[in-house]
GURO-761230 format. One record per residue (C-alpha): x negated, y, z; residue number from 1. Coordinates in pm, whole numbers. Layout:
{{X Y Z} NUM}
...
end
This chain:
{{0 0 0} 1}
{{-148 325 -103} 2}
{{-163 561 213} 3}
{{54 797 291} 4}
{{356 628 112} 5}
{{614 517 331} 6}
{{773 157 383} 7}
{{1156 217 331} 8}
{{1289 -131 147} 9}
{{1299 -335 511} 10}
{{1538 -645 578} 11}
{{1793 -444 765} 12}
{{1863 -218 474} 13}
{{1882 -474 213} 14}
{{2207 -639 301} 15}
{{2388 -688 -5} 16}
{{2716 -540 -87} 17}
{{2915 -620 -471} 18}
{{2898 -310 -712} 19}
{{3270 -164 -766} 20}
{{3408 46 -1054} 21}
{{3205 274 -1293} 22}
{{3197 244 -1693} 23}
{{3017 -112 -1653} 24}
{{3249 -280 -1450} 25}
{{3486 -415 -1750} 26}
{{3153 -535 -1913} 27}
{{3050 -741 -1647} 28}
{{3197 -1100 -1695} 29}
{{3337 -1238 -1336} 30}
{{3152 -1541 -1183} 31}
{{3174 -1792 -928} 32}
{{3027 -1727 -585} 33}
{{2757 -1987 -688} 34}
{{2730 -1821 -987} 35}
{{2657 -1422 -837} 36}
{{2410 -1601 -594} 37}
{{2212 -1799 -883} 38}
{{2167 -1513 -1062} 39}
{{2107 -1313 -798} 40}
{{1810 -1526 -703} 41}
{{1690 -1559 -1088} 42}
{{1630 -1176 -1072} 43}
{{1484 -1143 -734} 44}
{{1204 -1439 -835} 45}
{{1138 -1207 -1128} 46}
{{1109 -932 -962} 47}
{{840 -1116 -739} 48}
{{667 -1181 -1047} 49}
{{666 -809 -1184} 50}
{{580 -641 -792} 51}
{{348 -815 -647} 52}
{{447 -923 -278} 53}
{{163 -723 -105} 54}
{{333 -375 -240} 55}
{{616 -281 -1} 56}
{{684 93 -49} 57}
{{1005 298 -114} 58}
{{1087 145 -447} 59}
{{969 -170 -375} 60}
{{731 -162 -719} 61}
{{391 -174 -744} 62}
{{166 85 -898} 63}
{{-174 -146 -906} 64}
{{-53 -307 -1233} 65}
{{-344 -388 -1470} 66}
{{-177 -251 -1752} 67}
{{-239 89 -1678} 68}
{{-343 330 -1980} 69}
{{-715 419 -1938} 70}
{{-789 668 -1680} 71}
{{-913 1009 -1941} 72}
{{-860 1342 -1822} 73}
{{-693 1531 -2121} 74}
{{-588 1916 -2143} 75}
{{-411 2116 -2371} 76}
{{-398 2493 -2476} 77}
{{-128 2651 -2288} 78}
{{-57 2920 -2612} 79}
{{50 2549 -2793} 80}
{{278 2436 -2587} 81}
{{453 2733 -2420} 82}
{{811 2734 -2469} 83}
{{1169 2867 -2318} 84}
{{1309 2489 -2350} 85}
{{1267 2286 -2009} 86}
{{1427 1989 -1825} 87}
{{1581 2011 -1485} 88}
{{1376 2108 -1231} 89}
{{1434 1774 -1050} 90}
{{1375 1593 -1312} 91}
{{1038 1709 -1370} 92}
{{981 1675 -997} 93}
{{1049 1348 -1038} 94}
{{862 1256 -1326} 95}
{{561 1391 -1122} 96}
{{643 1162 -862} 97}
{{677 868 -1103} 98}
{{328 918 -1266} 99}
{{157 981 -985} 100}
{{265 621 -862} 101}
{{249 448 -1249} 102}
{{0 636 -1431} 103}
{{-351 522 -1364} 104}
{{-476 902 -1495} 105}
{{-229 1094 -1301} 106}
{{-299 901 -919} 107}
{{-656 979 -992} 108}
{{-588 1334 -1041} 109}
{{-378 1355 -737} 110}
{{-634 1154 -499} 111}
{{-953 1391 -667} 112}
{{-708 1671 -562} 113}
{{-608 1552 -236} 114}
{{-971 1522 -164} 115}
{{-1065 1865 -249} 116}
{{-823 2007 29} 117}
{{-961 2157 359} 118}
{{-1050 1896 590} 119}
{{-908 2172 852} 120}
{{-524 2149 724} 121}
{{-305 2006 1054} 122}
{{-58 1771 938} 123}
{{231 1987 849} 124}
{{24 2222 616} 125}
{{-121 1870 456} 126}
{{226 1803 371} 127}
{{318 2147 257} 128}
{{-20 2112 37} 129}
{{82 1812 -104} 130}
{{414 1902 -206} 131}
{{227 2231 -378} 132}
{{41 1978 -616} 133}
{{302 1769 -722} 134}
{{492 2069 -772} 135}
{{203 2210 -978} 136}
{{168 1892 -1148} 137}
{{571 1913 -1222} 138}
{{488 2241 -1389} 139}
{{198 2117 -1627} 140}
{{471 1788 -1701} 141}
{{743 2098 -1798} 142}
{{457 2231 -2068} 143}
{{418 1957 -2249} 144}
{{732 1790 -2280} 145}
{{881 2158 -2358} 146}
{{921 2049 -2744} 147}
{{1135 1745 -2576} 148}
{{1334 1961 -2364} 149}
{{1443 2152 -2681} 150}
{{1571 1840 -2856} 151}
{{1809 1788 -2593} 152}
{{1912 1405 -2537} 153}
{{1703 1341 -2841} 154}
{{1390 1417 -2678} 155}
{{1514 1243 -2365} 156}
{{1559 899 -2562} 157}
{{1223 990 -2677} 158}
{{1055 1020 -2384} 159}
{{1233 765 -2202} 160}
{{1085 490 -2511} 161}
{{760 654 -2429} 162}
{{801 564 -2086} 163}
{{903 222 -2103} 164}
{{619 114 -2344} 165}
{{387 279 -2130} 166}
{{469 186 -1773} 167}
{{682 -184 -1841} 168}
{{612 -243 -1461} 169}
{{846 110 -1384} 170}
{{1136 44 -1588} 171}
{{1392 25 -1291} 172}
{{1299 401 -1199} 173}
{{1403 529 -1570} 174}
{{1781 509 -1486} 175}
{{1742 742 -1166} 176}
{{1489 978 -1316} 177}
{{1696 1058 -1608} 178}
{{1986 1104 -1373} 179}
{{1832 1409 -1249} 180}
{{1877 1512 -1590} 181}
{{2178 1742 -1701} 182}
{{2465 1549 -1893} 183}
{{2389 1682 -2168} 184}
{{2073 1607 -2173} 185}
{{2087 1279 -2064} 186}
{{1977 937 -2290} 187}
{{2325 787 -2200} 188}
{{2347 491 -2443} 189}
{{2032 389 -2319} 190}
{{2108 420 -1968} 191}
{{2426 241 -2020} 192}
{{2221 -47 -2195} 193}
{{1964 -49 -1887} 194}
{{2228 -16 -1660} 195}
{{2417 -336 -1775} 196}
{{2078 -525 -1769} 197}
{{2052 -476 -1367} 198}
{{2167 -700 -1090} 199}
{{2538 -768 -945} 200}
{{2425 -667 -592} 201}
{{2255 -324 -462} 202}
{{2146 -289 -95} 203}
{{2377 -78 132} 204}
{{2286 282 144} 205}
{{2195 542 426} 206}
{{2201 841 193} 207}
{{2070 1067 434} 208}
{{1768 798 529} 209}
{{1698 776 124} 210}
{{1692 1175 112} 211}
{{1511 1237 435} 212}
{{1205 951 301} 213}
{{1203 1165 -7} 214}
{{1100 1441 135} 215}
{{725 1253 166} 216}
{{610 1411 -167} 217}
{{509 1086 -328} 218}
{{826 866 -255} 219}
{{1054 755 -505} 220}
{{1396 618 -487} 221}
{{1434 245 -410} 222}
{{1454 69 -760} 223}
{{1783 -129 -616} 224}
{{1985 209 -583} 225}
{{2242 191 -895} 226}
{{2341 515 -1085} 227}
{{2762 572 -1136} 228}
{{2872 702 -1425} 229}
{{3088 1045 -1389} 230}
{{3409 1079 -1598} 231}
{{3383 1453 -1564} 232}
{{3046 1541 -1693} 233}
{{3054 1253 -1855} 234}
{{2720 1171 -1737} 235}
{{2537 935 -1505} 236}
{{2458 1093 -1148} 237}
{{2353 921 -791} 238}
{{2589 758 -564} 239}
{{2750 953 -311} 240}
{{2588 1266 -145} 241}
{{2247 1126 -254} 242}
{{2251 1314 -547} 243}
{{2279 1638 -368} 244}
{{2049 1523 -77} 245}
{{1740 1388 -300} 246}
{{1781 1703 -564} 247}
{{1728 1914 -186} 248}
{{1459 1675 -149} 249}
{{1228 1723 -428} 250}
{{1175 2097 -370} 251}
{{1085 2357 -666} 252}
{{874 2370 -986} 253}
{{570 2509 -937} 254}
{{538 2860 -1067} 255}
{{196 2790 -1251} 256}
{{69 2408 -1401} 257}
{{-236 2230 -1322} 258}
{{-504 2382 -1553} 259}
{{-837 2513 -1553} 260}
{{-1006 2763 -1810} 261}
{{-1188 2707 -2105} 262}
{{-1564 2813 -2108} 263}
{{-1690 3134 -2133} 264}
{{-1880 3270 -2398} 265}
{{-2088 3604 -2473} 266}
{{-1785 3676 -2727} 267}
{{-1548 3654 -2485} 268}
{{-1749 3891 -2275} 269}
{{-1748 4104 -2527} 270}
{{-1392 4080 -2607} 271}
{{-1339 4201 -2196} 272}
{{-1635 4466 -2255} 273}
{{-1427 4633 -2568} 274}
{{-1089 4609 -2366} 275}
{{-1222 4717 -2025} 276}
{{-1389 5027 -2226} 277}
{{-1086 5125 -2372} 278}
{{-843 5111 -2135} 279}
{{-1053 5274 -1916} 280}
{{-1139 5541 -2154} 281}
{{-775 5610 -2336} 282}
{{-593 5587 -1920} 283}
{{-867 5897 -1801} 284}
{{-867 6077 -2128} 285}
{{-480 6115 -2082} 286}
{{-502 6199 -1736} 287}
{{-805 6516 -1754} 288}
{{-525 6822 -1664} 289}
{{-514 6631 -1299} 290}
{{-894 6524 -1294} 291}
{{-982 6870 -1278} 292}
{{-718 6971 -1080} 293}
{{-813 6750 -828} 294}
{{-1213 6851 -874} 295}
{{-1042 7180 -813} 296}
{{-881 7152 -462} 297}
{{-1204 6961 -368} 298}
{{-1458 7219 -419} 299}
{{-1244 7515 -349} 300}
{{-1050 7423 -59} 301}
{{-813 7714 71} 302}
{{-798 7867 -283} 303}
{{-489 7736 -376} 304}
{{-134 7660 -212} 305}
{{-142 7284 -344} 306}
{{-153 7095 -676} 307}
{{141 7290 -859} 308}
{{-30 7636 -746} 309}
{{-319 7479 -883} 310}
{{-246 7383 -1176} 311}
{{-65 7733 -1289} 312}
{{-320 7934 -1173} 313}
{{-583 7770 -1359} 314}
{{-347 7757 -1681} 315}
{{-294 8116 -1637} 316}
{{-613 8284 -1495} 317}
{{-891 8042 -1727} 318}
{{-667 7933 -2005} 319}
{{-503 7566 -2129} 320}
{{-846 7480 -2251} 321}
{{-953 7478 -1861} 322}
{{-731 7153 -1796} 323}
{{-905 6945 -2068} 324}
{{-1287 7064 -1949} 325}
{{-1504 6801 -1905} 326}
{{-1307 6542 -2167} 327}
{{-1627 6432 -2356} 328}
{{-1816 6357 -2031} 329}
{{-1500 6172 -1937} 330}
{{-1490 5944 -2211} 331}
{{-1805 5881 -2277} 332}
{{-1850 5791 -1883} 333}
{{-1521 5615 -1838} 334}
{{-1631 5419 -2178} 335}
{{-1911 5306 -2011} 336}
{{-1759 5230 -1713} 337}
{{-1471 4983 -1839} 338}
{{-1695 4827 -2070} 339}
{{-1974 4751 -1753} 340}
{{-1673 4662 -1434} 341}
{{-1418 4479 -1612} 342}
{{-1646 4192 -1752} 343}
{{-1865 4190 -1462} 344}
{{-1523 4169 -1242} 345}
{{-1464 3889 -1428} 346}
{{-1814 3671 -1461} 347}
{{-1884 3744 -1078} 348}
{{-1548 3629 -949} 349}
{{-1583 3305 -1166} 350}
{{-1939 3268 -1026} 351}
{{-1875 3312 -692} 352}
{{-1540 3103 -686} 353}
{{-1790 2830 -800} 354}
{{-2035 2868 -535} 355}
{{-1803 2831 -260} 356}
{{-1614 2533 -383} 357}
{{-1245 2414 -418} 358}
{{-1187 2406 -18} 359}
{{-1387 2724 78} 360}
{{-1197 2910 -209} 361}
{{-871 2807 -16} 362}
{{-947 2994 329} 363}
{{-1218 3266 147} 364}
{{-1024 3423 -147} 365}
{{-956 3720 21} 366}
{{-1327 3844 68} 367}
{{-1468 3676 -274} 368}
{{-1207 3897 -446} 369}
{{-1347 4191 -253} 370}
{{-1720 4113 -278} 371}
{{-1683 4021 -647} 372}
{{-1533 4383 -679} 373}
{{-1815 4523 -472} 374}
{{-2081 4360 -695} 375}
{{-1908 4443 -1016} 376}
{{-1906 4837 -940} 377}
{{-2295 4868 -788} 378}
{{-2387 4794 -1099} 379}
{{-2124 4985 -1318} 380}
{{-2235 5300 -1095} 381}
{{-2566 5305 -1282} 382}
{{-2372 5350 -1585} 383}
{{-2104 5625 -1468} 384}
{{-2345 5851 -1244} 385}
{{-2491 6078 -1513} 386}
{{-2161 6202 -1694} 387}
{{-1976 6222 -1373} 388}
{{-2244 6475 -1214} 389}
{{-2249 6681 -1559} 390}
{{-1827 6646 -1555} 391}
{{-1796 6750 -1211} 392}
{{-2071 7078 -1296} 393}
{{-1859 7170 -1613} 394}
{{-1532 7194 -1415} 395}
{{-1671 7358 -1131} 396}
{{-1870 7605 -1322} 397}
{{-1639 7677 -1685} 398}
{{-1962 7898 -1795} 399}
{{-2218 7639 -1681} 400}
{{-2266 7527 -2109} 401}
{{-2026 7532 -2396} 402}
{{-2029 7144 -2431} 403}
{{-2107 6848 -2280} 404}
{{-2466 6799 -2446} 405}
{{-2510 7193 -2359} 406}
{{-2446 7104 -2026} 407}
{{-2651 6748 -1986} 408}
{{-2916 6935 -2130} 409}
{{-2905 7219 -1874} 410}
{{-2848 6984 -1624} 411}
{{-3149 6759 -1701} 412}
{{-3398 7065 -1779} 413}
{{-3333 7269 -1463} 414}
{{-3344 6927 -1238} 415}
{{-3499 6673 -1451} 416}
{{-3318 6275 -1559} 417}
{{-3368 6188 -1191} 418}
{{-3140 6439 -1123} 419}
{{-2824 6296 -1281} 420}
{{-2828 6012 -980} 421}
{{-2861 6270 -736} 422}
{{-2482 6238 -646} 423}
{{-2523 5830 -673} 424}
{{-2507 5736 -331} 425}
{{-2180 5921 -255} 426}
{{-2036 5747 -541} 427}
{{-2149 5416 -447} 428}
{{-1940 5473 -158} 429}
{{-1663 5603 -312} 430}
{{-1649 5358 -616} 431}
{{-1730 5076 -466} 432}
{{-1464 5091 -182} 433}
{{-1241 5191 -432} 434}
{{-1341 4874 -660} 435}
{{-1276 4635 -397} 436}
{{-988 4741 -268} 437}
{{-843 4807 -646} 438}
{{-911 4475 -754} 439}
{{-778 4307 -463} 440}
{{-438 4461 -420} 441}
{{-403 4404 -821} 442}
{{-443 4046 -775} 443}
{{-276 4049 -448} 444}
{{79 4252 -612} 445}
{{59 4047 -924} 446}
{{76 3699 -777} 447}
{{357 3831 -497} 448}
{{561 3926 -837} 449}
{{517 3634 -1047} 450}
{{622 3418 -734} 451}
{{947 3590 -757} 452}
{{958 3495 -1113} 453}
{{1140 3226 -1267} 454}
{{861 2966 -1378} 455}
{{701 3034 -1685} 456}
{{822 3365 -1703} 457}
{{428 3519 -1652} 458}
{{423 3336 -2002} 459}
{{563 3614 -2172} 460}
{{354 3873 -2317} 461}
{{561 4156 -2208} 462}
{{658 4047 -1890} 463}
{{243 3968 -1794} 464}
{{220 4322 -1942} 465}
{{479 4475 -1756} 466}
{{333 4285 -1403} 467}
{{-18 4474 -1445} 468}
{{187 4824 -1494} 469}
{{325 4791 -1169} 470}
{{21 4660 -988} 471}
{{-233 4854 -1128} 472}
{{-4 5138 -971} 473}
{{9 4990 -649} 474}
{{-352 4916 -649} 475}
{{-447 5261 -719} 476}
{{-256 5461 -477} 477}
{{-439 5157 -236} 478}
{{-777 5278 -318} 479}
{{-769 5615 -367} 480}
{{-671 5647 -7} 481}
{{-936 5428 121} 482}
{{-1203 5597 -121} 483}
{{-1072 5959 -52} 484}
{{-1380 6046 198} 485}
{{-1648 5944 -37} 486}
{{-1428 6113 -314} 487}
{{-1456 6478 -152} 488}
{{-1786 6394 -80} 489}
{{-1941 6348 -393} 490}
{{-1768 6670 -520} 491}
{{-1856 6849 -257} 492}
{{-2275 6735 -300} 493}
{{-2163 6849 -726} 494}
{{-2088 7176 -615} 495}
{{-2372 7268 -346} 496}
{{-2623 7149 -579} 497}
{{-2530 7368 -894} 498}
{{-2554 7743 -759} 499}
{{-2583 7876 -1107} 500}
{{-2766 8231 -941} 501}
{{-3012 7992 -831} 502}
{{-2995 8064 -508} 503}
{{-3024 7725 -225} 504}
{{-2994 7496 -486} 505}
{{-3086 7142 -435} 506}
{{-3133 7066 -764} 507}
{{-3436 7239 -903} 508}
{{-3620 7258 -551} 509}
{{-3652 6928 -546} 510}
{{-3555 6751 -880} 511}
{{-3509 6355 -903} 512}
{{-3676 6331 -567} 513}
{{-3364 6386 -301} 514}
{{-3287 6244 -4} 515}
{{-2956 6132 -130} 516}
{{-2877 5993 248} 517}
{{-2964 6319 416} 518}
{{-2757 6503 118} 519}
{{-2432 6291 198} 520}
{{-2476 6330 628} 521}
{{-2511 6665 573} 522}
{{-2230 6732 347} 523}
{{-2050 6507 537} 524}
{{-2111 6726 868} 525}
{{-2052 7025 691} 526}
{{-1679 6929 608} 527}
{{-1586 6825 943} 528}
{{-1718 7131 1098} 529}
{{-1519 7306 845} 530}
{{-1193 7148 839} 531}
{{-1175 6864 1082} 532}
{{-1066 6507 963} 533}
{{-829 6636 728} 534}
{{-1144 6796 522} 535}
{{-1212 6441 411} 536}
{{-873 6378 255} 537}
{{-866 6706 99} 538}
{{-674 6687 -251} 539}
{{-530 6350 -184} 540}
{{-165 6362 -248} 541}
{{-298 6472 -649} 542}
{{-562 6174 -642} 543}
{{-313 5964 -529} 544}
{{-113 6035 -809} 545}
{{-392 6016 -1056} 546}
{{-526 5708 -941} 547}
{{-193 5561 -963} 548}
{{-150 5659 -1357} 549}
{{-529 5595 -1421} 550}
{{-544 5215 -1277} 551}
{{-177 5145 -1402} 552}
{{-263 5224 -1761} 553}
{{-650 5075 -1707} 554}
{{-500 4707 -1635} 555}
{{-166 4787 -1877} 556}
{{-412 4878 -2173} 557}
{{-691 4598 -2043} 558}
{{-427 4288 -2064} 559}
{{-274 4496 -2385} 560}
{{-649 4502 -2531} 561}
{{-688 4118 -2409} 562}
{{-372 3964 -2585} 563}
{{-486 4179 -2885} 564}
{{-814 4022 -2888} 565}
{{-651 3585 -2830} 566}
{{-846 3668 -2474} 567}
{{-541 3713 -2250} 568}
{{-517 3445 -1944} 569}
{{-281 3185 -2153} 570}
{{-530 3216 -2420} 571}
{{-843 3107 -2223} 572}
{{-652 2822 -1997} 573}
{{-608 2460 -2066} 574}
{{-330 2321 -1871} 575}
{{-345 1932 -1716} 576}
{{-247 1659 -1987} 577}
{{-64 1351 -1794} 578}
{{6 1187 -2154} 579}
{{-332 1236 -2329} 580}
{{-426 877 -2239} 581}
{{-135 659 -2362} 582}
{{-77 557 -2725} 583}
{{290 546 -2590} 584}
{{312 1005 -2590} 585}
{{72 1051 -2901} 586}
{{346 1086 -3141} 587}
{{592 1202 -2865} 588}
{{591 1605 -2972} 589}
{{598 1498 -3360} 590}
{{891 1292 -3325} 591}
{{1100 1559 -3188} 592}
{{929 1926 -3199} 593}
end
């Protein structure tokens, strides 16, 4: 008996009682007492023969049979097989359940998986755990048998021929699976055929003890419980409240299927470079007006009654032109920036997911989203530095150069290259909180949504699209908050350093050679002794709302870019093949897609 699997079939619940009524009762010829009992016995010896005796579980059939398929892992594209069309959700449950105890493949998968777990589960997460995979493993089932599902009770009979020439040993479990089909979708000529083939007698029933053993995730019905055929639907269904109990039971398709993603390739880097770029760059580009805005009530603090007084006194007193200043350094730096975060987001998350492992991962996500992020933005910071300290010195200073190379130039020959990374450690701070915490309330929002999504509904290009909109927003009022400090900051250092009289300026006294970490304690001081705690969060309630367009559109146009380029998440994952190993399902989607 494989562990875990219950004994349920015991002498006290196998006393026989005579089948009544249904659609097979005027097919059934009467017999003698001696008669009912020879047969009787006939079937039970060969059902000996079929189970072997040693196997005593919940439907009384072995799943050590020698004629199991060969046990080789097999995965399909998810783009291929996604599709609307789906069985029940019990059904598929079920199917899970009757693989997992037939297919040779499929209880190989689920003891690998089991054993990748955390030791550290107690007994009642185990189970919940458990129930997640097969759940999972329903999901992956739903994928693949979707061109089935859309052929109706012609890709039932289909798949219930598969079946049978695949698993001979299982056969008594195809009538109850496929009662957990709709009517309509039910193989009922072949369930009436099967049906007619069983025995006379059927043990008595405790529905409630048949439900209740279900609810171990691998149990199956007992093979001796007979379906009854429903005049109304005009389909077959369980006897009794069972149906209703066992559907209870099973629990819910999982939202996502078993899969794992293809390997990565410099391409595909590239294709994440191109889209990170241009989201990044388009999403700040159409946001400038409240970039410098924002710059604005930084460096000028008291100047201006809030962000609408802001933004109408520089319209009025410095001209429209004043709102877009600084739009070359911002694309060219935001360019940079997409094209450097978003890939290395994604290669360091990948690489340190591996390095923990499958039952680290479990308990760890949390920080290895957050030091991926981290990681991902040190080094993009290298990239970004230089055109946000010339950016920041344009909008500050409207007469500082005529154009962004004017200004790099002037920037560079009064302080020298070293001097664009004076401002570096400030943003460090700033981006790299703001990173991590983006990031991980993205992935955090986006998983909380899909969950209350039907299943398979992430599937759909706009609806995936749609999900990053509203996340990205979420994530970025998240980080500005927690970034704000560093934020006024690194303005703040902009604007000390660029006295364009020349007069105490950092830059030029002592060019590519400052003590960045004395420069941020200092200006760091100098705000609080200015204006307290709320000198930190000065501007906030406008970066807030910039951050929250900015991010929004940066994962919107990312995924956008992504499904443009084949790279989008269904496009890179395989999902879990339980078929690929039989002869009996290689013509399965052909004969009915």
């Amino acid at each position: 008996m494989r562990k875990g699997i219950p004994e349920f079939a015991t002498a006290a619940t196998m006393a026989p009682t005579i089948v009544h009524g249904g659609p097979l009762a005027r097919n059934i010829p009467l017999l003698s007492r001696r008669g009912v009992l020879q047969r009787f016995a006939l079937v039970s010896a060969a059902a000996a023969f079929i189970a072997p005796p040693a196997f005593a579980e919940l439907d009384g059939i072995s799943s050590t049979s020698s004629s199991f398929p060969s046990a080789v892992p097999s995965w399909l594209p998810m783009t291929q097989y996604s599709a609307p069309a789906s069985f029940s959700d019990p059904f598929m449950l079920y199917l899970a359940r009757y693989l997992i105890r037939f297919d040779a493949q499929s209880a190989r998968w689920y003891e690998r998986s089991l054993g990748e777990l955390p030791s550290s589960s107690g007994e009642e997460q185990r189970g919940r755990q458990k129930a997640d995979l097969i759940s999972g493993f329903a999901a992956s089932l739903a994928y693949r048998l979707a061109h089935c599902a859309g052929a109706g009770a012609g890709g039932a009979a289909e798949l219930w021929r598969a079946l049978a020439a695949a698993y001979p040993v299982a056969q008594p479990q195809l009538p109850l699976l496929f009662c957990f089909l709709a009517p309509a979708d039910q193989p009922t000529e072949i369930m009436r055929a099967a049906l007619e083939r069983a025995p006379l007698f059927a043990p008595a029933r405790d529905d409630v003890g048949v439900a209740d053993a279900l609810r171990v995730p691998e149990a199956l019905l007992p093979s001796s419980t007979v379906p009854v055929w429903d005049a109304t639907t005009r389909g077959f269904r369980l006897p009794g409240s069972l149906a209703a109990a066992a559907t209870a039971a099973l629990g819910s398709l999982g939202h996502a299927p078993v899969s794992r993603e293809i390997a990565l390739t410099g391409s595909i880097y590239r294709g994440f470079a191109l889209s990170g770029g241009c989201g990044c760059a388009l999403t700040h580009l159409l946001v400038v007006p409240l970039d410098v805005v924002k710059t604005r009530l930084q460096t000028r603090p008291g100047s201006y009654a809030g962000f609408g007084d802001a933004l109408q006194t520089i319209r009025k007193e410095e001209g429209l032109g004043m709102l877009f200043r600084g739009s070359v350094a911002t694309g060219g730096g935001y360019l940079s920036y997409g094209a450097c975060l978003y890939p290395g987001y994604e290669f360091f998350q990948r690489l340190f997911f591996h390095w923990a492992g499958a039952e680290a991962l479990t308990e760890a996500r949390v920080p290895l989203v957050l030091l991926s992020g981290a990681v991902a933005t040190f080094f993009t910071c290298f990239a970004i530095t230089p055109f946000e300290a010339v950016r920041i010195r344009m909008v500050e200073y409207p007469t500082y150069a005529p154009s962004f190379v004017g200004a790099a130039t002037r920037y560079v020959r009064e302080g020298g290259v070293a001097s664009l990374y004076d401002g570096l450690l400030p943003l460090l701070v700033r981006q790299i909180l703001f990173g991590m915490v983006k990031f991980l309330i993205f992935d955090e929002c986006a998983q909380w949504i899909l969950a209350t999504l039907p299943a398979g509904a992430a599937d759909q290009a706009s609806v995936s699209l749609v999900v990053s909109l509203l996340s990205g927003a979420v994530a970025g009022v998240t980080a500005a908050i927690v970034s704000q400090p560093a934020d006024v900051v690194l303005s703040k250092v902009a604007q000390e350093g660029a006295s364009v009289d020349g007069s105490d300026r950092t830059v030029g006294k002592l060019p590519g050679s400052i003590n960045q970490l004395a420069l941020l304690q200092r200006t760091a001081s100098q705000i609080w002794r200015e204006f307290g705690l709320g000198g930190l969060f000065l501007g906030l309630p406008s970066r807030m709302v910039w951050s929250s367009a900015i991010i929004a559109g940066q994962f919107f146009l990312y995924d956008l870019f992504k499904q443009a380029l084949h790279l989008s998440t269904n496009d890179l994952t395989l999902f879990y093949d339980a078929f690929g190993s039989s002869a009996a399902f290689a013509t399965l989607s052909a004969a009915v897609g």
